[in-house]
C-alpha positions as CSV (number, residue, x, y, z in Angstrom):
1,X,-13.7,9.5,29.1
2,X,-13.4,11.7,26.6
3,X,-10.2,13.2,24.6
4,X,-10.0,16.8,23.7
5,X,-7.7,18.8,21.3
6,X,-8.0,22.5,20.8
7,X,-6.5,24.2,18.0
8,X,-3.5,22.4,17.9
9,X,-0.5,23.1,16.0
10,X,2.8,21.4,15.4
11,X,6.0,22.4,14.0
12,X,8.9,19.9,13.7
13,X,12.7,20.5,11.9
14,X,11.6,24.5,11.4
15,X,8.7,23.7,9.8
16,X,4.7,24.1,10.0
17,X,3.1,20.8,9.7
18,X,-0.5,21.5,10.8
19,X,-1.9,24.3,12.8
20,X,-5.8,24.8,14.4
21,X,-6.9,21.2,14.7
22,X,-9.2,20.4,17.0
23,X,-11.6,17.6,17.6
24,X,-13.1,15.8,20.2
25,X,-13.4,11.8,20.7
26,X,-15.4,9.8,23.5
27,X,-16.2,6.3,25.1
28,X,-17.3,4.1,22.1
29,X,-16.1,6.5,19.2
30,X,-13.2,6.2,16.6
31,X,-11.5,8.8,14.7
32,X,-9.8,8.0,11.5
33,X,-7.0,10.8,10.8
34,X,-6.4,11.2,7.2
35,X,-4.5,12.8,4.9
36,X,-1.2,13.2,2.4
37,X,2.1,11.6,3.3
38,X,3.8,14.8,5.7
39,X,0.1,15.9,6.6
40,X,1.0,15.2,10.0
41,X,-1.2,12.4,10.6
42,X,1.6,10.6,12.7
43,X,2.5,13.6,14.0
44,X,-0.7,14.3,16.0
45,X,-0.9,10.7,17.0
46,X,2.9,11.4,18.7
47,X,1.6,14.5,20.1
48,X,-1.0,12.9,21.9
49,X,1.0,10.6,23.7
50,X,3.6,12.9,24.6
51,X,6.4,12.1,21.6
52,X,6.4,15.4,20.0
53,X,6.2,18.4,21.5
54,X,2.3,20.8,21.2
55,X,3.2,24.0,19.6
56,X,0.0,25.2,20.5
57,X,-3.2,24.8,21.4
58,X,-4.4,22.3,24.5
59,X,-5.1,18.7,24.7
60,X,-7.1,17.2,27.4
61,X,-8.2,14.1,28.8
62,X,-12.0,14.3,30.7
63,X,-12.5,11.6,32.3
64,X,-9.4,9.6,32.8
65,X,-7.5,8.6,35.8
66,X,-6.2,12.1,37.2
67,X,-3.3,10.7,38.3
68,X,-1.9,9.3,35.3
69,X,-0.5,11.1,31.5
70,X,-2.4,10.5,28.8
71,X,0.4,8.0,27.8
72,X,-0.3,6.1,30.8
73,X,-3.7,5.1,30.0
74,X,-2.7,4.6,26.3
75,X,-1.8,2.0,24.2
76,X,0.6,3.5,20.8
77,X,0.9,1.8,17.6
78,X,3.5,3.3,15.5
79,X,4.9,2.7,11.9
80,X,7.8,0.4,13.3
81,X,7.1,-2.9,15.2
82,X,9.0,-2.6,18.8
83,X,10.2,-6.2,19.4
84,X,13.4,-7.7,20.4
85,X,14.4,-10.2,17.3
86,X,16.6,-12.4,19.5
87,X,13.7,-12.9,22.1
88,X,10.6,-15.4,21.2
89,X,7.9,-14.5,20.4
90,X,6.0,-15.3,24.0
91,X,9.0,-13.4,25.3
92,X,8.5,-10.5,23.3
93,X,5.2,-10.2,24.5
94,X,5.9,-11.3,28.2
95,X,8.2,-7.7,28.1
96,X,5.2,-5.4,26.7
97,X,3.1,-6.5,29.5
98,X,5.2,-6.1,31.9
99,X,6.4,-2.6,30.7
100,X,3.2,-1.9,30.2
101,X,2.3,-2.8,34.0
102,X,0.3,-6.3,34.0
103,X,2.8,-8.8,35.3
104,X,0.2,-11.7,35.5
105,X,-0.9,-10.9,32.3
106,X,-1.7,-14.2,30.3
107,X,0.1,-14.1,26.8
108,X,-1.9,-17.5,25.0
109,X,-5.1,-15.8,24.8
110,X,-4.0,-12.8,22.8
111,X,-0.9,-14.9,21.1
112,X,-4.1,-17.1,20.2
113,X,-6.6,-14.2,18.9
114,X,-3.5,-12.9,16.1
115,X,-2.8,-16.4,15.5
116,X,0.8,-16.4,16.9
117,X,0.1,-19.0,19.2
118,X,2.2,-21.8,17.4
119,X,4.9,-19.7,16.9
120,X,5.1,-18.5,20.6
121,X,8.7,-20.5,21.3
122,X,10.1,-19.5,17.7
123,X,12.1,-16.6,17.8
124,X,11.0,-13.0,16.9
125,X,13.6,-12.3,14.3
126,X,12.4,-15.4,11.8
127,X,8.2,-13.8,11.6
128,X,7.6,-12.0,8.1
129,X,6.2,-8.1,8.0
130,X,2.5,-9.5,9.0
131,X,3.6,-11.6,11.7
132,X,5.2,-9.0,13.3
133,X,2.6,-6.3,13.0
134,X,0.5,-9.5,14.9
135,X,3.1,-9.5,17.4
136,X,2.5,-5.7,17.9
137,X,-1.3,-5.7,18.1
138,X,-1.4,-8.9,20.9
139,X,-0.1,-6.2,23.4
140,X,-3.0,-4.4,22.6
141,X,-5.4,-7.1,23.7
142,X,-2.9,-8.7,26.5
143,X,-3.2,-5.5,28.5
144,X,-6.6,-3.4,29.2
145,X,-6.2,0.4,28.1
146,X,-9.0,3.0,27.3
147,X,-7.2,4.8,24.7
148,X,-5.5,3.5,21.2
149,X,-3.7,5.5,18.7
150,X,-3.0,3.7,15.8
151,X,-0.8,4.5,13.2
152,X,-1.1,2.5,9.8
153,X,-2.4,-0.7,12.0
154,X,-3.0,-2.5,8.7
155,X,-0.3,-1.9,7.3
156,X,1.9,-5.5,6.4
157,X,-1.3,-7.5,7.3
158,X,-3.3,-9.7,4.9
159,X,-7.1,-9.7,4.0
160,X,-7.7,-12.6,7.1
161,X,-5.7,-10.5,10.1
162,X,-7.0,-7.0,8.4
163,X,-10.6,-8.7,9.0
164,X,-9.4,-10.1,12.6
165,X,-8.0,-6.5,13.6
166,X,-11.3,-4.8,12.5
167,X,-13.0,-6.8,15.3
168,X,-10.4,-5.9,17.6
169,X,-11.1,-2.2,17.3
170,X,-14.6,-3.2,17.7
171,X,-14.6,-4.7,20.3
172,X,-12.4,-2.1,21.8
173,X,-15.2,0.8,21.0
174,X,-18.1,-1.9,22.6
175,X,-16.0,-1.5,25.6
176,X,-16.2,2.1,25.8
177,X,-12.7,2.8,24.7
178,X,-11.8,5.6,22.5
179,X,-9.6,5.3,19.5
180,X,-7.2,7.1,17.4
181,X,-6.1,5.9,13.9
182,X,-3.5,7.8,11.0
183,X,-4.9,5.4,7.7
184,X,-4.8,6.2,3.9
185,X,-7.6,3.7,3.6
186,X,-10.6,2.4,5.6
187,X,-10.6,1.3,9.3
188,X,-13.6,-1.3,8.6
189,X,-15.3,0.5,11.1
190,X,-18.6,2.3,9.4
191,X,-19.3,4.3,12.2
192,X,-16.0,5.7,12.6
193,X,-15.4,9.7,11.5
194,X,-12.8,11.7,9.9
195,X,-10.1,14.2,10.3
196,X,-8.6,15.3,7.4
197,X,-5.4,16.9,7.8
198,X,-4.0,19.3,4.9
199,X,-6.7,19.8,2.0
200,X,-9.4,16.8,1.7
201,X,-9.7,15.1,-1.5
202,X,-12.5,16.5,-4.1
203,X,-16.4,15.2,-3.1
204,X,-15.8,13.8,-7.5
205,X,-15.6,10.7,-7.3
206,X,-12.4,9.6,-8.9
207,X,-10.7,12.7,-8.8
208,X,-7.9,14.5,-6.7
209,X,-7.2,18.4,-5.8
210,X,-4.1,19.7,-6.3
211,X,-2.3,22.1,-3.8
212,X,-3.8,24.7,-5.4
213,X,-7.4,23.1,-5.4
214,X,-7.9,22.5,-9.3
215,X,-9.1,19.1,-10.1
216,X,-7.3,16.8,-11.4
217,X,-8.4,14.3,-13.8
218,X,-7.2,12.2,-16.3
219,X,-8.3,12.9,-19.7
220,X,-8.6,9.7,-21.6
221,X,-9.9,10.4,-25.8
222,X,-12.2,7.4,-27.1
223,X,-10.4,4.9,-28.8
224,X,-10.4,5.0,-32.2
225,X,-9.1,2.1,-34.6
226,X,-6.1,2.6,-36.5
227,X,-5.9,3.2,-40.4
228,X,-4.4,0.1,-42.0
229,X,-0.6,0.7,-42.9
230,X,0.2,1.4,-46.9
231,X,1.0,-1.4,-48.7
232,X,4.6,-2.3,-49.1
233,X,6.4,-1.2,-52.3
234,X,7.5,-4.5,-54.3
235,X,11.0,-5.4,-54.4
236,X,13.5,-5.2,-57.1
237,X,13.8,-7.9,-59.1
238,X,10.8,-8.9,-57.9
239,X,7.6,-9.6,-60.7
């Protein structure tokens, strides 16, 4: 299987947000999107599965089932956690797999592997920002699909489910799946390669380029000790 984008472009509210990006991702292989905030890194992740409309260019799938969308055969992970708060958690998962198509799917395992598994009867509404962005990644692992696109995926969690999730995506890419991730920071994946979106950051270490490609850096002056302050005149009245 392998995913194909050709000189895409996209254009949302009257506006350009990215034009001629193309890259090319296969069984086993990870691409990290990167990028400014508006770079369109979320963007191109809705594009692929069918959210937002291609201005232009072409996006393929080789490989794949031919009688199923890209969509179909993918697993999305955006910004917001899609849960029901009223439902339990077990519940909330129990609906994934069944929209997602696996109705004998078995929800302790992968409640189990994000460490959900004691709260499985509590209800949804009551987890914090980490436990939910848990609840959102068990799908992943409840139901088998080639293709993830990620956005943010460690966003909310702590160092523990940020290591967990690493092996995840692993795992996923020793499988032969192909995978898809908008981040501002590292995946924890070494072998994983980068599109950057917008203008890439400057190969200085430390520094930033501005729009119009000047570094910036801050300018710090060696400190220097201050002179001691004059002595205080005496007081009246005062011998």
């Amino acid at each position: 299987m392998r995913l194909t984008a050709s000189n895409l472009a996209c254009r949302r509210g009257g506006r350009d947000v990215f034009a001629d990006v193309s890259f090319s991702v296969g069984p086993g292989e990870a691409l990290a999107i990167r990028g400014r905030n508006g770079a369109g890194k979320s963007s191109l992740l809705r594009m692929v599965v069918g959210l937002v409309r291609i201005t232009g260019g072409r996006l393929a799938l080789e490989g794949g089932d031919p009688e199923l969308t890209i969509a179909e055969q993918a697993h999305y992970l955006g910004h917001q956690d899609a849960f029901k708060p009223s439902l339990l958690v077990r519940e909330n998962l129990q609906f994934w797999t069944h929209f997602l198509g696996a109705e004998a799917a078995e929800l302790s395992e992968p409640l189990a592997a994000v460490g959900l598994d004691t709260l499985a009867d509590l209800p949804a509404a009551y987890l914090s920002a980490g436990q939910r962005r848990r609840l959102s990644i068990a799908r992943l692992l409840a139901v088998e699909r080639p293709i993830w696109l990620l956005d943010e995926p460690a966003s909310t969690l702590d160092t523990a489910a940020q290591q967990s999730l690493a092996e995840f995506m692993a795992a996923h890419l020793g499988r032969g799946g192909v995978m898809l991730a908008a981040t501002h920071g590292a995946l924890g994946l070494p072998a994983a390669r980068e599109l950057w979106l917008g203008q890439a950051p400057s190969p200085l270490g430390g520094e930033s380029c501005g729009e119009d490609g000047e570094v910036a850096r801050e300018r710090r002056r060696p400190h220097q000790a201050l002179p001691p302050p004059p002595p205080a005149p005496p007081r009246k009245g005062v011998r």
